[in-house]
N, C-alpha and C positions, 0 to 999 in steps of 0.2 A: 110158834111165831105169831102165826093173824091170832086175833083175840080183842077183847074189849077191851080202852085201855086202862082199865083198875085190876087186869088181870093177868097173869104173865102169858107171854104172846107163845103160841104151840109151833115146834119146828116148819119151817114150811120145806114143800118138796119139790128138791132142783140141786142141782149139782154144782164144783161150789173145785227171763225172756223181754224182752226189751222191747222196748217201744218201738213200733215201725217209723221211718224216716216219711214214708209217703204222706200224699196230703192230698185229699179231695180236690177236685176241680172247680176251680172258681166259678166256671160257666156251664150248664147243662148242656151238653154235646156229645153225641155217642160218638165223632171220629176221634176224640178227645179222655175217654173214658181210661181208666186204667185197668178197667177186664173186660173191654172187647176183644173174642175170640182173634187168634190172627188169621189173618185173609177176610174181614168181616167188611163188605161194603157197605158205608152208610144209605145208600138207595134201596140195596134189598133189606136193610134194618128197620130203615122207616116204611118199607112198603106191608111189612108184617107186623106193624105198629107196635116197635121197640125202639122207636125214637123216644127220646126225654120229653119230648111234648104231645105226643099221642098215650106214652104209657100211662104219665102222672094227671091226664087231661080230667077224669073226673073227680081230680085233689082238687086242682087248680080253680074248679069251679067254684068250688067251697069259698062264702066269701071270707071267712078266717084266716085264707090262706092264701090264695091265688096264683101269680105267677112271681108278684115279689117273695110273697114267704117260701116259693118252692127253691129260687134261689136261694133262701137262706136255710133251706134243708140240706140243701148242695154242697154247702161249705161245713155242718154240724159233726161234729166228730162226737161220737156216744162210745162210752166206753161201758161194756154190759159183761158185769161181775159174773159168771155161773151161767152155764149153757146146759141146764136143765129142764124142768117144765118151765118154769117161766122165762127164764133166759132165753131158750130154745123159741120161743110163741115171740118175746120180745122183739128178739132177734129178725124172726120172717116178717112180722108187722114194720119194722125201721128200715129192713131193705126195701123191701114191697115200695113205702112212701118216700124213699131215695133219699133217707140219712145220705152225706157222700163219705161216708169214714166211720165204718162201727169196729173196735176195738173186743176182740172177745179174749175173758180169758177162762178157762177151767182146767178141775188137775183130774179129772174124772173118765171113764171110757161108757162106751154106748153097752147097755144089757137089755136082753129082751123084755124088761119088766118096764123098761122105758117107755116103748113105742106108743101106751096108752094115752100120753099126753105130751110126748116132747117129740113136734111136729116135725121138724127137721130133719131126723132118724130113719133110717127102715130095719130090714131083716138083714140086709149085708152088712150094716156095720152094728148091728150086732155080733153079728156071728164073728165079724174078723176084730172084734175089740175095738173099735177105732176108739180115740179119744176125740171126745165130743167139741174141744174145741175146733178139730180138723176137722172132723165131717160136719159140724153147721157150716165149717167156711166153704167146706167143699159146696154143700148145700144154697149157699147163698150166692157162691159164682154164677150158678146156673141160673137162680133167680131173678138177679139184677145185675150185667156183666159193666153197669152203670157209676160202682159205686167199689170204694175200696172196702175189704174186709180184711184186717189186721188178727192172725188168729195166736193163741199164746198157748202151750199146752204147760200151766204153770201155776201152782198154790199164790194166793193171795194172803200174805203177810207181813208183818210192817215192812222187813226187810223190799219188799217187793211193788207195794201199794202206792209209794208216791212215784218213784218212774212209770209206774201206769197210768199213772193220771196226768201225765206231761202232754200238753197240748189238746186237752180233753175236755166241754163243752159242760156234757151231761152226764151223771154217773147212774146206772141204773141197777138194781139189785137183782139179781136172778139166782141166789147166793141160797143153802140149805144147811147153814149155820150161823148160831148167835156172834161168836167167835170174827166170823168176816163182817159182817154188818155192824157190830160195834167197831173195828176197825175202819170202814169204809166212812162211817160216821163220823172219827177222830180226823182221817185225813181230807174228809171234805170241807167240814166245817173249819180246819185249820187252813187250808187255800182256798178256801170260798165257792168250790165249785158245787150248785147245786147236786141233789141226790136224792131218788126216789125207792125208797123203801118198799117193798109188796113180799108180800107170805102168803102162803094157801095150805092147809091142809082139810080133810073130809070133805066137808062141800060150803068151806066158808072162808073168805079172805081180809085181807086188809091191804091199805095202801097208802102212802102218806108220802108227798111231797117236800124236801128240807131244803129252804132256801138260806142259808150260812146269814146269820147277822140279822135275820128277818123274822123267820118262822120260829115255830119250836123245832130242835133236832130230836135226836132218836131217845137221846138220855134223859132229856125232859120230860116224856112220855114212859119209858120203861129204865128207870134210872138205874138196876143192875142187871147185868144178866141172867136168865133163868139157871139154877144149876141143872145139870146134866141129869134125867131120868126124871124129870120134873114136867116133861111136856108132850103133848103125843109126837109121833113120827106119820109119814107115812105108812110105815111098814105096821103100824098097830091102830090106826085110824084110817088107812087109806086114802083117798085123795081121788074127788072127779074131775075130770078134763076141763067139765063144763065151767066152775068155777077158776080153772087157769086160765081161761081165752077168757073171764069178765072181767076178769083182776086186772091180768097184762092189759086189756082192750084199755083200760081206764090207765094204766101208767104208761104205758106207749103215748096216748094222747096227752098227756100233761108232759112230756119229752119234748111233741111238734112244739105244742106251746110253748114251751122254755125257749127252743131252737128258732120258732118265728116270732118269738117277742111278744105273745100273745100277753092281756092282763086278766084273762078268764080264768087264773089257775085255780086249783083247788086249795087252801089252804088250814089243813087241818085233818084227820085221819078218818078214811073211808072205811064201812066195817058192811060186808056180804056175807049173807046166808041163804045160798041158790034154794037149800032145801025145805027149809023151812020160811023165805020169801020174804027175807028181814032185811033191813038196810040202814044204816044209821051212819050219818056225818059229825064228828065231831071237831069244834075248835079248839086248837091247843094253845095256848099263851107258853109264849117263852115261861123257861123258871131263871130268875136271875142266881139262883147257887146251884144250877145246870153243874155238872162237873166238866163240860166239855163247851158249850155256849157261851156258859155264865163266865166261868172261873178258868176258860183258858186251858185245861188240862187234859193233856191229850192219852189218857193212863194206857189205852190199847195199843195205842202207835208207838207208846213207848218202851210197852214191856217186853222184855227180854224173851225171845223167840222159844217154844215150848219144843224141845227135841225128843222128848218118849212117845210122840205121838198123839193122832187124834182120832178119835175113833167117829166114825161113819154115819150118819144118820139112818137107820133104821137096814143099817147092811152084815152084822156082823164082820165088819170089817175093818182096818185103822191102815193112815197114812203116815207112812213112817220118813220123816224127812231127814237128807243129811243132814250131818254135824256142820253146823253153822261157820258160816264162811266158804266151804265149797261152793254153795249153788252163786255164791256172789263174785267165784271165781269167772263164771261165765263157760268154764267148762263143761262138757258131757259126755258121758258113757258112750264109748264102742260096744251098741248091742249084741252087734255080730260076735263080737270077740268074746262077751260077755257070755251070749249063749253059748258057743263053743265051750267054754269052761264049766257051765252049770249042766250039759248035756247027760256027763256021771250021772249027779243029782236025781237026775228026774225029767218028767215029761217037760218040753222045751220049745215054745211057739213065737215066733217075732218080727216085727216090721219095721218100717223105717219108726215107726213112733213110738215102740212100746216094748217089751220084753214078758211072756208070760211064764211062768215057772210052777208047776203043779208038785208038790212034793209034800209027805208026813200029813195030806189032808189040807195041807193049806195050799192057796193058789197066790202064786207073789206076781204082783205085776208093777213093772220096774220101768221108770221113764227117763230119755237123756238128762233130764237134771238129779238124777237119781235118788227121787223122790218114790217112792215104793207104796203101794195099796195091796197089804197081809190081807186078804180073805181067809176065813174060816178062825175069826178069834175077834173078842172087842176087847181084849185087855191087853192097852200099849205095851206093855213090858215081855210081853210074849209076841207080841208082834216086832219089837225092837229086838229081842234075841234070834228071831226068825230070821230080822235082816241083815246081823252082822252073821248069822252064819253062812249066808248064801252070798250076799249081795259086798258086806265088807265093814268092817266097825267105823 
C-alpha cells in the first residue's frame, strides 16, 4: 500500500450491522453526554478535570481550533474503516480530541502479535479473542465517556459500505486491504463524502486526503489494483510502531481539519520514511479519464460480491462469507446452539461475539453474521469446504 506514487502501493498493516441511531450532542456537557457512567456527578467530574472544558482546554487554546471549532468536533461523526494499527492509533487520537460520534467497523479479532502497535489492545483480549471492533469500543468508553462510540463487528463490502456511511462527516482508512480502499474510494467519491487514505508498512508510510469533486481520488493515483502477492505484507516486511503514530498523527489532523472547516488541508500524497529520514509531498491533479472521478464509474461498489473467500494479509488465513443475501437478512447465529453442536467436532470456545472452533489443524472462528476467519490455509476453496462442513453450506 504506502509507496511512491509511480509504484504499486505495499499492503499496509491494520485490520480491515447497521448504522447506530444515536447522534452526538449538540453542546459539550458531560451531564449530557451519552457515556457518563451512571451515578456520575457532574461536580465530582469537573473537580477531576473531566469536564468538556478542562479536558479539551489545551485544544482550545490552539488558535486553529478554539472553542468554536471544539464545538464543531462535538457534532463530527468519523467513520473509521479497520481498527487495526492504524485505525486502532486513529481511533484513540479522535476520542482523545472529542470527535462526538466515531463509527468503527472491523471483521477481525485481537492476537497477540497485535499489541506492538495497535494501542487500544492489551493481553486480555488477546487471550479471549475479542474482536477488535468491541474492545476498541470498550477501550474508548473508558477514554472519553464524552463522546458516542458506534462499534460494528462486520466486513466492509459493497453490500455493506453505503449504510455505513449514512450520516457520516469523515471517512477514515484504517483498512489492510486494496479490496476495501478501492471500495471506500467508489462510495466516497460517489456521495461526496471526503476520505483519507493512510498505509504503513516496514518503517514507511503514505497519506493522502480525497476531497470528492476537488482533489485527485485514489484511482488517479493508483489506477488498478495491485495483484495479490505482488506487494510486501506485514508478515514479510514487518512494520514499526513508530511509523503508525507519524502516519495516523498526520491523518487524524487533517480529520480536525475537515471537521473544523480548516483551509490548511494537505492536498496531495504525503510519502514517510522514518528510517531512512526521507519525506516527500506530492501534488496530484485530478486525471479527467479517472475511472471513478472522471468517468463516474463506480466498478468496486458495483461488483458482484466475491463468496470463495478472501485471504488474509500476511495471516495464513481467509474470511469466508455467507452466501449472499443472508448477512442482508439481518439475521444471526445462535453461538450457543452453534457450539453445542460443533462440540463432537472438536476443541470449542465462545462468547457473546465470536465462536472459536479448533479442528483437522485449522482454527474456524465464526461471527453472528456468520462470517467465518479459516486459520491454518490461504487457499479460499479449502477454507470454503472447511466452512460448509462445520459451519453450513
Amino acid at each position: 500500500m504506502p509507496h511512491r506514487p509511480h509504484a504499486p502501493q505495499p499492503a499496509a498493516d491494520t485490520t480491515g450491522t447497521s448504522p447506530s441511531q444515536h447522534t452526538a450532542s449538540d453542546a459539550i456537557d458531560e451531564t449530557q453526554a451519552p457515556n457518563v457512567p451512571a451515578g456520575t456527578h457532574a461536580p465530582g467530574f469537573a473537580a477531576r478535570g473531566l469536564s468538556a472544558e478542562q479536558r479539551y482546554s489545551r485544544q482550545t487554546l490552539f488558535h486553529g481550533i478554539g472553542g468554536a471549532g471544539q464545538d464543531r468536533l462535538a457534532k463530527g461523526r468519523i467513520l473509521i474503516a479497520g481498527c487495526g494499527a492504524l485505525g486502532s492509533v486513529l481511533a484513540n487520537s479522535l476520542a482523545r480530541a472529542g470527535v462526538g460520534y466515531l463509527r468503527l467497523v472491523d471483521r477481525d479479532f485481537v492476537e497477540g502479535n497485535n499489541l506492538q502497535r495497535q494501542v487500544l489492545y492489551d493481553e486480555h483480549d488477546a487471550l479471549e479473542g475479542m474482536p477488535k471492533a468491541i474492545a476498541a469500543e470498550q477501550a474508548l468508553r473508558r477514554i472519553n465517556s464524552l463522546i458516542t462510540v458506534d462499534a460494528h463487528v462486520a466486513d466492509i463490502t459493497a453490500d455493506t459500505i453505503e449504510p455505513l456511511l449514512d450520516g457520516i462527516d469523515v471517512v477514515l482508512d484504517g483498512t489492510d486491504n486494496f479490496e476495501v480502499r478501492y471500495l471506500l474510494n467508489d462510495a466516497c467519491v460517489k456521495t461526496g463524502i471526503p476520505w483519507i487514505y493512510t498505509g504503513v508498512i516496514a518503517a514507511y508510510g503514505v497519506t493522502m486526503t480525497v476531497l470528492p469533486g476537488d482533489t485527485a481520488c485514489l484511482r488517479c493515483v493508483f489506477p488498478e489494483r495491485p495483484l495479490p502477492g505482488t506487494t510486501p505484507t506485514c508478515d514479510t516486511a514487518g512494520v514499526l510502531n513508530g511509523i503508525v503514530g507519524a502516519m495516523t498523527g498526520m491523518a487524524s489532523t487533517e480529520a480536525i481539519k475537515l471537521l473544523v472547516g480548516s483551509d490548511r488541508l494537505v492536498r496531495g500524497l504525503t510519502w514517510m520514511d522514518l528510517w531512512e529520514n526521507t519525506f516527500e509531498r506530492v501534488e496530484l491533479p485530478r486525471m479527467p479519464d479517472c475511472p471513478t472521478c472522471g468517468l463516474g464509474q463506480y466498478e468496486y461498489l458495483d461488483a458482484p460480491l466475491d463468496e470463495s473467500g478472501v485471504s488474509l494479509c500476511g495471516r495464513n488465513a481467509v474470511q469466508v462469507r455467507p452466501p449472499r443475501g443472508i448477512d442482508a437478512t439481518g439475521a444471526t447465529l445462535d453461538l450457543r446452539a452453534l457450539a453445542e453442536r460443533l462440540r463432537p467436532a472438536g476443541e470449542v470456545a465462545s462468547n457473546d461475539f465470536l465462536l472459536r472452533l479448533r479442528v483437522d489443524g485449522y482454527e474456524v472462528t465464526v461471527f453472528p453474521d456468520a462470517r467465518a476467519i479459516i486459520k491454518g490455509t490461504d487457499d479460499p476453496a479449502v477454507a470454503r469446504t472447511v466452512y460448509a462442513r462445520y459451519v453450513g453450506a
